[in-house]
Backbone as CSV, one residue per row, in Angstrom:
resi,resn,N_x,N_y,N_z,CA_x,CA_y,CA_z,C_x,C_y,C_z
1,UNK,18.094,222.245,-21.507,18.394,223.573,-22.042,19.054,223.436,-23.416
2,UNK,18.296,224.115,-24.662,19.221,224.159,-25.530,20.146,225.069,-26.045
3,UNK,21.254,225.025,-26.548,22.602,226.000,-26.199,23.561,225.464,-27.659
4,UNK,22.922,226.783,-28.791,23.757,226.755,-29.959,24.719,226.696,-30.076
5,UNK,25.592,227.700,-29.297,26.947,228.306,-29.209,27.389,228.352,-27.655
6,UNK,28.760,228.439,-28.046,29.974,228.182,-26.915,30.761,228.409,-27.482
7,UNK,31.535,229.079,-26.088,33.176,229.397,-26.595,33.483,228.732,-25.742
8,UNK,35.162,228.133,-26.222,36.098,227.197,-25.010,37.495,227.474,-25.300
9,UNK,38.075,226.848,-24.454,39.416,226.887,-24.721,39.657,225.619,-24.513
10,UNK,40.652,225.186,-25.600,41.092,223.684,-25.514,42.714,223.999,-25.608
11,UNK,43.391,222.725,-24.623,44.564,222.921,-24.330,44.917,221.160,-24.931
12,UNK,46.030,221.082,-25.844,46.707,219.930,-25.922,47.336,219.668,-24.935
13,UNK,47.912,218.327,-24.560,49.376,218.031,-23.818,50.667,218.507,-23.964
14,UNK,51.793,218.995,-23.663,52.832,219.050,-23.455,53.609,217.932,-23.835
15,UNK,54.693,217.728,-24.604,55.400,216.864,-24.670,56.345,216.649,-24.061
16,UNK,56.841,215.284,-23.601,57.540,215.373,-22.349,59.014,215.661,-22.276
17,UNK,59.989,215.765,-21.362,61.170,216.112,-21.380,62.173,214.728,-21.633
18,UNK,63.046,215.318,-22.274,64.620,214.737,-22.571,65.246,214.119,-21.325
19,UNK,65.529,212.923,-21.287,66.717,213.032,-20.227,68.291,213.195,-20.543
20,UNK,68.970,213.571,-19.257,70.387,213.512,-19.696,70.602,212.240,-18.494
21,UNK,71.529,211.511,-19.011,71.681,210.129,-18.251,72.711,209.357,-18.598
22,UNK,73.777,208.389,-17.884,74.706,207.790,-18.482,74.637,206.671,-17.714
23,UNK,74.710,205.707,-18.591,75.070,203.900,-18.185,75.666,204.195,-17.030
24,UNK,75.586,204.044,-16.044,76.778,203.428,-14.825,76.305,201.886,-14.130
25,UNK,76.483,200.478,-14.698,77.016,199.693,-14.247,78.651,199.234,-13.551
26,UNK,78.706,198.109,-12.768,79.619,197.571,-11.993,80.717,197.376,-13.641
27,UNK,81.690,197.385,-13.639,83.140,197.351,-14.394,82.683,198.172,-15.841
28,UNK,81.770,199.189,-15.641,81.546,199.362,-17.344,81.583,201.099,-16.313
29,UNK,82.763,201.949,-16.044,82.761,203.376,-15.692,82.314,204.272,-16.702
30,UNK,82.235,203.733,-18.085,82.237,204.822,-19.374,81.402,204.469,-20.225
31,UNK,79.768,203.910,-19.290,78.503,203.216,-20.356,78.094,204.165,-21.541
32,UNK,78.536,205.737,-21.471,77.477,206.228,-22.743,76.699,206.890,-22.222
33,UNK,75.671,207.219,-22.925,74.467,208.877,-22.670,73.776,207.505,-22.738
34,UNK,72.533,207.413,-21.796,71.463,206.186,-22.060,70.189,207.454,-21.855
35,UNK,69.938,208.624,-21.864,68.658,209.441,-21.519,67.743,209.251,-22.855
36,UNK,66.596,208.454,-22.031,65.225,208.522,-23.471,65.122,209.569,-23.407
37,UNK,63.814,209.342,-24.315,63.114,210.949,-25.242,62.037,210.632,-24.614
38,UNK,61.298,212.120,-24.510,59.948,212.086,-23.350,59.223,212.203,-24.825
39,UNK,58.024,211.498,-24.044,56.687,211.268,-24.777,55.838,212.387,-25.285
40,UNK,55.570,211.811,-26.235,54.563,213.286,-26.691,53.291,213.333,-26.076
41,UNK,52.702,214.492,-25.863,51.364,215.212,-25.643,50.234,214.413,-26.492
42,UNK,49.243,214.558,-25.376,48.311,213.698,-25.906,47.577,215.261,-26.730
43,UNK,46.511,214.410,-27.875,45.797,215.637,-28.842,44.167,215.381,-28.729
44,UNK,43.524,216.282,-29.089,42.295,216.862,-28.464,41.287,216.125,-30.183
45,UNK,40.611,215.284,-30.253,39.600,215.233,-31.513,38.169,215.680,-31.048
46,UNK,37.524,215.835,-31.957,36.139,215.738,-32.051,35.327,214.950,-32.705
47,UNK,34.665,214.219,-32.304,34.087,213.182,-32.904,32.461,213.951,-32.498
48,UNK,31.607,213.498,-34.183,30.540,213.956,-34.280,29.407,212.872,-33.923
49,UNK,28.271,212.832,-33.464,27.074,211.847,-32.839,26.370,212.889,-32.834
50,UNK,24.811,211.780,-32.889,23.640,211.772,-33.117,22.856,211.953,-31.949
51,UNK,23.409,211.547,-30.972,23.340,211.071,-29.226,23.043,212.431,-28.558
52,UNK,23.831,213.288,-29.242,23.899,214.914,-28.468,22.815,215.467,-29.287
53,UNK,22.178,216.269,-29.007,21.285,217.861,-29.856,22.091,218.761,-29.400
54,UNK,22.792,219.166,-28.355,23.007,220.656,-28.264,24.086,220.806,-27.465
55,UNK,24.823,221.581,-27.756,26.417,221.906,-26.747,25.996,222.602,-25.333
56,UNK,25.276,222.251,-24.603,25.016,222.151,-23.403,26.527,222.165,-22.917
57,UNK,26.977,220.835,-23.019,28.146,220.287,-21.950,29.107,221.429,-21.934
58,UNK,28.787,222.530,-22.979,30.436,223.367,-23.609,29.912,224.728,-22.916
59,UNK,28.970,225.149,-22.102,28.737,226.064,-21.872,29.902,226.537,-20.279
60,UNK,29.637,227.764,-19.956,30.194,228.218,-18.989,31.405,228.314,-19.242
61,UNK,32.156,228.532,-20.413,33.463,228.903,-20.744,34.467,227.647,-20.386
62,UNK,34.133,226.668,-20.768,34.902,225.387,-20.665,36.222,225.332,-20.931
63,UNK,37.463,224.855,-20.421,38.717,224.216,-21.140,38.081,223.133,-20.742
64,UNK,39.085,222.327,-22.182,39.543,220.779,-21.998,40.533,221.069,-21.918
65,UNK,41.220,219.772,-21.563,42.896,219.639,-21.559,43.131,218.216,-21.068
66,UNK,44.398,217.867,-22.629,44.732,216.587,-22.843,45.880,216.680,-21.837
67,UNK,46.225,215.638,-21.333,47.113,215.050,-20.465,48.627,214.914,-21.340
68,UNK,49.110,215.207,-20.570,50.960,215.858,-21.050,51.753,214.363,-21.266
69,UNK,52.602,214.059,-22.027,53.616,213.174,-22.042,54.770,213.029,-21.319
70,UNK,54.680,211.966,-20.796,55.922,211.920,-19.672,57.355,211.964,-20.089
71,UNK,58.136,212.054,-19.187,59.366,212.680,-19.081,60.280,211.192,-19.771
72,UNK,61.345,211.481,-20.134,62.347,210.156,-20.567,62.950,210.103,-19.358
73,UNK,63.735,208.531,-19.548,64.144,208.431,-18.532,65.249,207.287,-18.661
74,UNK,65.902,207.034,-17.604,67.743,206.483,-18.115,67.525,205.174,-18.642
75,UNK,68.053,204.418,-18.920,68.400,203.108,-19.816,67.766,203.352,-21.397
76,UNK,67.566,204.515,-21.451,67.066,204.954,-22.741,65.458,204.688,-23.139
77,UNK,64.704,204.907,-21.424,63.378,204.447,-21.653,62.710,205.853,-22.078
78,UNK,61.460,205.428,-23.155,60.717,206.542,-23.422,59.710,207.190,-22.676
79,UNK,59.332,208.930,-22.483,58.289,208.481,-21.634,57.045,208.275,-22.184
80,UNK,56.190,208.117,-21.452,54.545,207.267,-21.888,53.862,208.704,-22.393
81,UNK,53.375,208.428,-24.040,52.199,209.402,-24.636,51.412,209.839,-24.016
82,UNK,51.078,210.758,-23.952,49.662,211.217,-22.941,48.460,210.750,-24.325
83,UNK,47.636,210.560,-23.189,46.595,209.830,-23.570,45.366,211.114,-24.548
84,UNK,45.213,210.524,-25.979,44.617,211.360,-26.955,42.866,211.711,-26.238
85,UNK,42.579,212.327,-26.551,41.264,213.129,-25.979,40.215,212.866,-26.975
86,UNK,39.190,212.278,-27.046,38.149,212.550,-27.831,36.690,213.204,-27.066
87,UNK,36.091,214.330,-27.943,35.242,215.104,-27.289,33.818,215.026,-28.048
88,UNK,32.938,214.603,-27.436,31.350,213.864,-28.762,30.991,215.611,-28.928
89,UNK,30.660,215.962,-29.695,29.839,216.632,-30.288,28.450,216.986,-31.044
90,UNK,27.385,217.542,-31.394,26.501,217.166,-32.244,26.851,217.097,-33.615
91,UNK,26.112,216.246,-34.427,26.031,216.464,-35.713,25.809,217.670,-36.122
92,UNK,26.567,218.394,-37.119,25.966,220.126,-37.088,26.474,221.434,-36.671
93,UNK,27.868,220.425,-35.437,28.315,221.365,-35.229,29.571,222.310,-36.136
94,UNK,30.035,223.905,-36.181,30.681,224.070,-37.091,32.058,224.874,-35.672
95,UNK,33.334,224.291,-35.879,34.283,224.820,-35.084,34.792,225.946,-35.911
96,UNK,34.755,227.274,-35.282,35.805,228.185,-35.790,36.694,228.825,-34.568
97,UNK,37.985,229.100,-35.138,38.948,229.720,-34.393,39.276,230.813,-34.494
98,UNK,39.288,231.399,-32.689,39.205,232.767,-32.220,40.633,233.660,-32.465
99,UNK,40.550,234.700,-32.703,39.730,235.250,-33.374,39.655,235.680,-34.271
100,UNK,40.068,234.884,-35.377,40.208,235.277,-36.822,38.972,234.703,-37.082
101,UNK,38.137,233.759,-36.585,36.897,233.441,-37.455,37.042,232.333,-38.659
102,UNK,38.132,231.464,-38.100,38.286,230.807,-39.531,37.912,229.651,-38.929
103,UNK,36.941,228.902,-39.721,36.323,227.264,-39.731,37.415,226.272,-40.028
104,UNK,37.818,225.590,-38.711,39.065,224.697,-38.838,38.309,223.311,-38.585
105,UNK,36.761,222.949,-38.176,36.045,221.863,-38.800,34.539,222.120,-38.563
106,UNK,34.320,221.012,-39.363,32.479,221.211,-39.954,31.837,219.491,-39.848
107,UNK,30.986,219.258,-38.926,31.073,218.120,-38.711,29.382,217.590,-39.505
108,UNK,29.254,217.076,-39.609,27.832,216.623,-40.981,27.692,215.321,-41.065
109,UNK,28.878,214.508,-40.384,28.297,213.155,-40.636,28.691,212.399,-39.306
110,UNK,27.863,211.186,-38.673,27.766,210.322,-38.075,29.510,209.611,-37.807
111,UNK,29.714,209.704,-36.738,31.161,209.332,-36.420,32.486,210.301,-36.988
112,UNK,32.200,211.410,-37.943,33.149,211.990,-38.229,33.943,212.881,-37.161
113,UNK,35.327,212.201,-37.365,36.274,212.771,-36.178,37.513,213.761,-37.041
114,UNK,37.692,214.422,-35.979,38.941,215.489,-36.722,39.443,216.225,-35.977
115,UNK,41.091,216.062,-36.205,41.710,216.577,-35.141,41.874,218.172,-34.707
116,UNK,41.659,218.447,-33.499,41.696,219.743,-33.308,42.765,221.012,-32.784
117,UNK,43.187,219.986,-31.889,44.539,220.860,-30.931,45.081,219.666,-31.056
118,UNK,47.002,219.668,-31.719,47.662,218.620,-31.600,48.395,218.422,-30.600
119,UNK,49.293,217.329,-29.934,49.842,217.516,-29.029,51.007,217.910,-29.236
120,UNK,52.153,217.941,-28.122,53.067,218.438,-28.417,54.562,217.315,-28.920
121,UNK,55.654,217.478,-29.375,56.316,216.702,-29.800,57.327,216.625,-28.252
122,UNK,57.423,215.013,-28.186,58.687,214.798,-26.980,60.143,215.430,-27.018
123,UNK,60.722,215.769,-26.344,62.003,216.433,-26.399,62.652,214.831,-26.606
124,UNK,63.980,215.441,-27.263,65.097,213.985,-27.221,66.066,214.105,-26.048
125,UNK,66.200,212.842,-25.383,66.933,212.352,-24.491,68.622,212.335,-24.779
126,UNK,69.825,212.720,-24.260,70.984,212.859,-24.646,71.453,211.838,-25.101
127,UNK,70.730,210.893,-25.321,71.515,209.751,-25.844,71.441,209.918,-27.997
128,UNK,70.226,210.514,-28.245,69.906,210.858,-29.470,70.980,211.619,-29.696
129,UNK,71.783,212.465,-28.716,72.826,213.330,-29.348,74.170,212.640,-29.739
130,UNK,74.680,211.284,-28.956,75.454,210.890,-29.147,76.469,210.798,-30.643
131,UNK,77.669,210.837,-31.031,77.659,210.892,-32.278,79.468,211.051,-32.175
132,UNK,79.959,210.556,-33.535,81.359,210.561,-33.620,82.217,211.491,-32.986
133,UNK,81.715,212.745,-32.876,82.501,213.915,-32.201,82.121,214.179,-31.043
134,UNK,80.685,213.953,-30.488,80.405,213.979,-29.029,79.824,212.817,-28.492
135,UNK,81.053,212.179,-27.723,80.029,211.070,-27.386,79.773,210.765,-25.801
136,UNK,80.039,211.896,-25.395,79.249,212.509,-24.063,78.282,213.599,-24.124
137,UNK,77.372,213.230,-24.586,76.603,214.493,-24.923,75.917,214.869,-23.086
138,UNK,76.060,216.164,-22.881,75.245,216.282,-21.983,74.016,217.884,-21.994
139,UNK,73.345,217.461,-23.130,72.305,217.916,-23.304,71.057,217.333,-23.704
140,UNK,69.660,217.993,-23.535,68.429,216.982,-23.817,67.538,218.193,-24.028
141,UNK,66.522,217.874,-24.976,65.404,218.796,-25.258,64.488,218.806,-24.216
142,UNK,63.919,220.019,-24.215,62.410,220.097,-23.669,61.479,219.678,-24.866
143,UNK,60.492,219.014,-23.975,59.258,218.570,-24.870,58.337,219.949,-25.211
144,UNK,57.882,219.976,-26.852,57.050,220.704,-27.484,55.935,221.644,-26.801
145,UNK,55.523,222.489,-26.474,53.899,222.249,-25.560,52.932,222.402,-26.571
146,UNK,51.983,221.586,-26.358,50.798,221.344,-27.146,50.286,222.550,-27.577
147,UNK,49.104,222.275,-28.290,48.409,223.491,-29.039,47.338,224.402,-27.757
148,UNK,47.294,225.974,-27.766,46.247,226.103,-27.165,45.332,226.806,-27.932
149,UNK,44.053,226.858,-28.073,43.527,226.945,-28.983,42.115,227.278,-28.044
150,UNK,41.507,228.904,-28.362,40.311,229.687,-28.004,39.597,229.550,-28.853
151,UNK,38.106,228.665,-29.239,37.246,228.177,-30.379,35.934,228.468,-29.648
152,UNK,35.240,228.562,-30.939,33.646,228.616,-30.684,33.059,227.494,-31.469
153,UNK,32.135,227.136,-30.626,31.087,226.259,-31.663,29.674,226.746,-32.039
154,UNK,29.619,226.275,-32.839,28.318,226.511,-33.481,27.567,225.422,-34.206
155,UNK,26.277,225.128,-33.315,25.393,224.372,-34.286,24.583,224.711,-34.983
156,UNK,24.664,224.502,-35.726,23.500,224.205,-37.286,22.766,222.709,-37.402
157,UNK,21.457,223.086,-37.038,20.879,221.799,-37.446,21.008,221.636,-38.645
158,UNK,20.552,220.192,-38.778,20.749,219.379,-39.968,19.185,218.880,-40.251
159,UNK,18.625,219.189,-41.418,17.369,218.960,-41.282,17.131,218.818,-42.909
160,UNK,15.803,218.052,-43.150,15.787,217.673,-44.640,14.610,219.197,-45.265
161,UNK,13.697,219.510,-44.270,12.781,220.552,-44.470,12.488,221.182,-43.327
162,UNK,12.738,222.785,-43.467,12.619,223.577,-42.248,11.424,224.717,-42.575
163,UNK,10.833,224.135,-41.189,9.314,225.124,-41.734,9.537,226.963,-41.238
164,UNK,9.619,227.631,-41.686,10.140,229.110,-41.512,8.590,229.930,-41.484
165,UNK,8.264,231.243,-41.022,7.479,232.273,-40.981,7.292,233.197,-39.897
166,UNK,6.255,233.674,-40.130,6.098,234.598,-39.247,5.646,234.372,-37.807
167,UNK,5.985,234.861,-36.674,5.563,234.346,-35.234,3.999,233.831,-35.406
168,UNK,3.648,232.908,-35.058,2.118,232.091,-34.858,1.492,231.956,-36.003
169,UNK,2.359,231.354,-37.072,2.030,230.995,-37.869,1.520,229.629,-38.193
170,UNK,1.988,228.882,-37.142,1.402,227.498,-37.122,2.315,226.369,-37.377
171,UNK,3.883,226.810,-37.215,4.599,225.769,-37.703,4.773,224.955,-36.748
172,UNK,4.304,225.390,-35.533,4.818,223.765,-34.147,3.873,223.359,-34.156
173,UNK,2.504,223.257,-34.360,1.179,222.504,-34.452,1.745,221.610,-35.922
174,UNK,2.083,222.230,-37.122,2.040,221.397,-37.959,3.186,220.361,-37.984
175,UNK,4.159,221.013,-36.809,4.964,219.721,-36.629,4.526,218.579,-35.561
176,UNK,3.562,219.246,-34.511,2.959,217.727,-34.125,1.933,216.917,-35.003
177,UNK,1.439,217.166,-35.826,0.355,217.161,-36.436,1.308,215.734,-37.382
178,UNK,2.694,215.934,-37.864,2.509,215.035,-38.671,4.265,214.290,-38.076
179,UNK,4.250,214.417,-36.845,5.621,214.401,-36.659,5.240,213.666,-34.659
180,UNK,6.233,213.064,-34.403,6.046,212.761,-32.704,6.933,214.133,-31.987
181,UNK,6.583,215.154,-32.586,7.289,216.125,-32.059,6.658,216.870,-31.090
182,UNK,6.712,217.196,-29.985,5.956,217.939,-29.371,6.456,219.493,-28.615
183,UNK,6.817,220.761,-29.537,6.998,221.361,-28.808,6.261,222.319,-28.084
184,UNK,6.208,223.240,-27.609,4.997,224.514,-27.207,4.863,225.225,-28.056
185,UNK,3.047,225.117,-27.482,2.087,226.110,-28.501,1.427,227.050,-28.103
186,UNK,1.592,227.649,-28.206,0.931,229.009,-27.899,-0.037,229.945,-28.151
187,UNK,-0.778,230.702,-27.652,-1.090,231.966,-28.513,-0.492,233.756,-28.196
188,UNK,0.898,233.328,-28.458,1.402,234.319,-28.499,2.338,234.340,-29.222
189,UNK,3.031,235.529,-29.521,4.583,235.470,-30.554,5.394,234.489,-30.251
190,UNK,6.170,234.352,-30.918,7.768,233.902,-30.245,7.936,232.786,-29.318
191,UNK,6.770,231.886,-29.351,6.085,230.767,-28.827,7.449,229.640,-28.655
192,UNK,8.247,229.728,-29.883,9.433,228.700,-30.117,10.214,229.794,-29.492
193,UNK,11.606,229.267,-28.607,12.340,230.086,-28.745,13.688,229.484,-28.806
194,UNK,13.253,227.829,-29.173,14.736,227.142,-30.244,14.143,226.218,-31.082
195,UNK,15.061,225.870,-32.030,14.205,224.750,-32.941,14.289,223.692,-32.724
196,UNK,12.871,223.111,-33.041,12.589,221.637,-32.370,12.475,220.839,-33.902
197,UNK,13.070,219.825,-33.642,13.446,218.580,-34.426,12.018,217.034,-34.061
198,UNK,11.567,216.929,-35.498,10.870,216.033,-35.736,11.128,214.863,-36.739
199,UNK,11.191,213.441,-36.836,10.760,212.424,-37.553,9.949,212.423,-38.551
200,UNK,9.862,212.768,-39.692,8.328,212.357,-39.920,8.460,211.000,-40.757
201,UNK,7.339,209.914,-40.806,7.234,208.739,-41.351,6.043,209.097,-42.920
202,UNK,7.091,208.591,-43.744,5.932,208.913,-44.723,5.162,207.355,-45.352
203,UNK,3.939,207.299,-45.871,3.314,206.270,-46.014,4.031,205.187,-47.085
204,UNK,4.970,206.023,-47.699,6.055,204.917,-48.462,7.098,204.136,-47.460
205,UNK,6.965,204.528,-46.569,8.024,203.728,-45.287,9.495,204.668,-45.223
206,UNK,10.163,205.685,-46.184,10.862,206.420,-46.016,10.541,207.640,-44.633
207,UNK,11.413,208.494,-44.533,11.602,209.113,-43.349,12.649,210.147,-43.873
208,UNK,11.723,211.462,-43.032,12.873,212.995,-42.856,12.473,213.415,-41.768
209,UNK,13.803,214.613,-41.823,13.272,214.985,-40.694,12.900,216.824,-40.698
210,UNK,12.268,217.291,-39.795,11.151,218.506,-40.061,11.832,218.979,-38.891
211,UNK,12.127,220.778,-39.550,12.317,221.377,-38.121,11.936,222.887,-38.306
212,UNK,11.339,222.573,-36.510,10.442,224.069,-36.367,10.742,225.142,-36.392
213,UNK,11.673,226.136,-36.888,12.328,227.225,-36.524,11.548,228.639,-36.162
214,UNK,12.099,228.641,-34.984,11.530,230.357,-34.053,11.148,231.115,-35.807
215,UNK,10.268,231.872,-34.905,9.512,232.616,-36.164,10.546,233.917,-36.847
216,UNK,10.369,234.219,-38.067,11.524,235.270,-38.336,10.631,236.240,-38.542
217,UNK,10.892,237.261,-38.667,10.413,238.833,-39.177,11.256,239.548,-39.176
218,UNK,11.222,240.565,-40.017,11.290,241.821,-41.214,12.944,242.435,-40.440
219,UNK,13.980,242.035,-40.882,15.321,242.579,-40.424,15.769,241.938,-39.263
220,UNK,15.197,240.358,-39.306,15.660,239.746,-38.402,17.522,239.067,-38.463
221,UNK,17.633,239.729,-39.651,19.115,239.494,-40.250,19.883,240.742,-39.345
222,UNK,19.189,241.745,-38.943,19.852,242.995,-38.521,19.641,242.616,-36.933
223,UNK,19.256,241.237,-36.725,19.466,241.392,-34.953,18.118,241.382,-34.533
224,UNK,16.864,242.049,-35.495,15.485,241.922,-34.852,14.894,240.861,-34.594
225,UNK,14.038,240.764,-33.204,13.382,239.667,-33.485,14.358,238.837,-32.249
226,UNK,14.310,237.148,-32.993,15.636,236.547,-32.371,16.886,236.757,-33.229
227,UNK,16.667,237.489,-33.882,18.307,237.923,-34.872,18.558,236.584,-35.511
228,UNK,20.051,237.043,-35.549,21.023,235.729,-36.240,21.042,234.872,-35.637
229,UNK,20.716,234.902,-34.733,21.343,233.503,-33.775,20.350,232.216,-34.366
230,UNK,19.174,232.103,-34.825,18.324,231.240,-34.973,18.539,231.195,-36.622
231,UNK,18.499,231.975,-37.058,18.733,232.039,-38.694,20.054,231.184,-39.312
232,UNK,20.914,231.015,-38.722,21.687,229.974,-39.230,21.444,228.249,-39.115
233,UNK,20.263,227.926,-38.371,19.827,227.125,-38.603,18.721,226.241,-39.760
234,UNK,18.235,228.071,-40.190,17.324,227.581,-41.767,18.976,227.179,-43.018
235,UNK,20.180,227.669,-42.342,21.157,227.936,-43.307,21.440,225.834,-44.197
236,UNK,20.866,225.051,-43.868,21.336,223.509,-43.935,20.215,222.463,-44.296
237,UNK,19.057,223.571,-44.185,17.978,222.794,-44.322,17.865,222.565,-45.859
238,UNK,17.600,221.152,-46.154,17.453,221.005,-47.843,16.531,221.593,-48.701
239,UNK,15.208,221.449,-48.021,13.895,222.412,-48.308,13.396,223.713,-47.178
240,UNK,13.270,224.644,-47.859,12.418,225.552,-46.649,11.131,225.766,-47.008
241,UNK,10.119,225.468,-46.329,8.602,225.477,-46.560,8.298,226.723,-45.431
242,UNK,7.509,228.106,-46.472,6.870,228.993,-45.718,5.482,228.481,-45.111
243,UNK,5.515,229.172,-44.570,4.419,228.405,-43.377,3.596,229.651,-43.455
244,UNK,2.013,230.014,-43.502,1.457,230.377,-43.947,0.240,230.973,-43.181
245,UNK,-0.558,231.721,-42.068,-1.517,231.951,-41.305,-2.808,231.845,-42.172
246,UNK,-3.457,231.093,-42.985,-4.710,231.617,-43.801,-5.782,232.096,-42.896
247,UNK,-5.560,232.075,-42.039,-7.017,233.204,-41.309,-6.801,234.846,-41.105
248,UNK,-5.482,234.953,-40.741,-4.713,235.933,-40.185,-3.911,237.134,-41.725
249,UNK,-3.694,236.510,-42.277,-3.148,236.903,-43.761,-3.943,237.664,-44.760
250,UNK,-3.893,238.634,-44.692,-4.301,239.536,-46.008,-3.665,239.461,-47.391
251,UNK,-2.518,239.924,-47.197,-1.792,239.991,-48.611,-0.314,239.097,-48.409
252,UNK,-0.722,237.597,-48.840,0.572,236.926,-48.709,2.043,237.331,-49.159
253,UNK,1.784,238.094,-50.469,3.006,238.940,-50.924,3.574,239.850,-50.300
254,UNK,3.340,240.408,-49.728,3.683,241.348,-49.039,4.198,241.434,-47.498
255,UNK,3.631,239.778,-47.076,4.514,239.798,-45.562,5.418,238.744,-45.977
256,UNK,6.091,238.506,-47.295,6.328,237.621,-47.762,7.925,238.567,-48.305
257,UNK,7.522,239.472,-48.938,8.413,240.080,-50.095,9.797,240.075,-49.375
């Protein structure tokens, strides 16, 4: 199934708690504040690959959620980081945050990672309070809580030439034709109803890649048709090649204009 868009909610870790704690060994009654500082919250990245085509995995209203940082604890031990999150993504994909709509990352290249929800900062343990005027401190922070964060994704293929036109115009034949692409052909409208991604090998030994995009027509910007949803995928393509019916076509200008 292919699946442009998703919304999720991603939850950082929690950072962990402060202890309050004091030395008590055998002949030492007055050891001091010994409470570590709890660990910070683990944080949420995205790392971009080639491996994925489509946010499948993000559908059905997904959270993630990074694992919390543990608590401090007496002899002035820290607690353990929660463990950082990395989440693969496609190449293409664009994160914006709900619901202002603002693009907080844009992923375009092979291994590019970037952080998304940070975690949270560890509280300090009472021993951090210690100090010339209090040196019984008996207080300790709570740890930070991580970021939560309601995002959508959006892919945009990435393509070197995207063949665009009118429904049965011939652009998935001409992508098997010169491509190992095989999607469905039809004889009816709307034959594509996502875009299919092709190889092509050219006789110089270089290589691009060709993609089929669902057919557009006349105010398909206004929702007609398949609307927007498919149209932001001609938005990346380096070349757009109209694709052309010569049997079917009367006045190219004009289903063109």
């Amino acid at each position: 199934m292919f699946i442009d868009q998703a919304k999720i909610t991603l939850k950082a870790g929690n950072g962990g708690n402060g202890m309050v704690s004091f030395r008590r060994e055998k002949y030492v009654p007055k050891g001091g504040p010994d409470g570590g500082n709890g660990g910070r919250g683990g944080s949420i990245y995205f790392v971009a690959t080639s491996n994925i085509s489509t946010l499948t995995d993000f559908r059905f209203g997904l959270t993630i959620k990074a694992n919390n940082g543990g608590n401090g604890a007496t002899k002035n031990q820290y607690g353990k980081s929660g463990e950082d999150l990395y989440v693969k993504v496609p190449i293409g994909t664009v994160v914006y945050l709900e619901p202002s709509r603002e693009v907080i990352a844009d992923f375009k290249l092979e291994g590019e990672t970037m952080l998304i929800a940070k975690g949270g900062k560890g509280g300090r343990g009472n021993a951090a309070f210690k100090s010339s005027t209090n040196r019984v401190p008996r207080i300790a922070e709570h740890g930070v809580p991580g970021e939560e964060l309601l995002v959508t994704l959006e892919l945009k293929l990435l393509a070197d030439i995207g063949f665009i036109g009118l429904p049965n115009a011939g652009k998935s034949t001409l992508l098997t034709v010169i491509s190992e692409a095989r999607p469905q052909i039809d004889n009816y409208p709307f034959t594509t109803l996502r875009p299919e991604l092709g190889v092509v090998k050219a006789n110089s030994g270089n290589r691009f890649v060709a993609a089929d995009l669902p057919g557009i027509i006349k105010d398909a910007h206004l929702g007609r048709g398949l609307g927007l949803r498919f149209l932001r995928h001609a938005q990346r393509c380096k070349v757009l090649a109209f694709i052309i019916d010569g049997e079917n076509s009367e006045d190219y200008y004009k289903e063109y204009k």
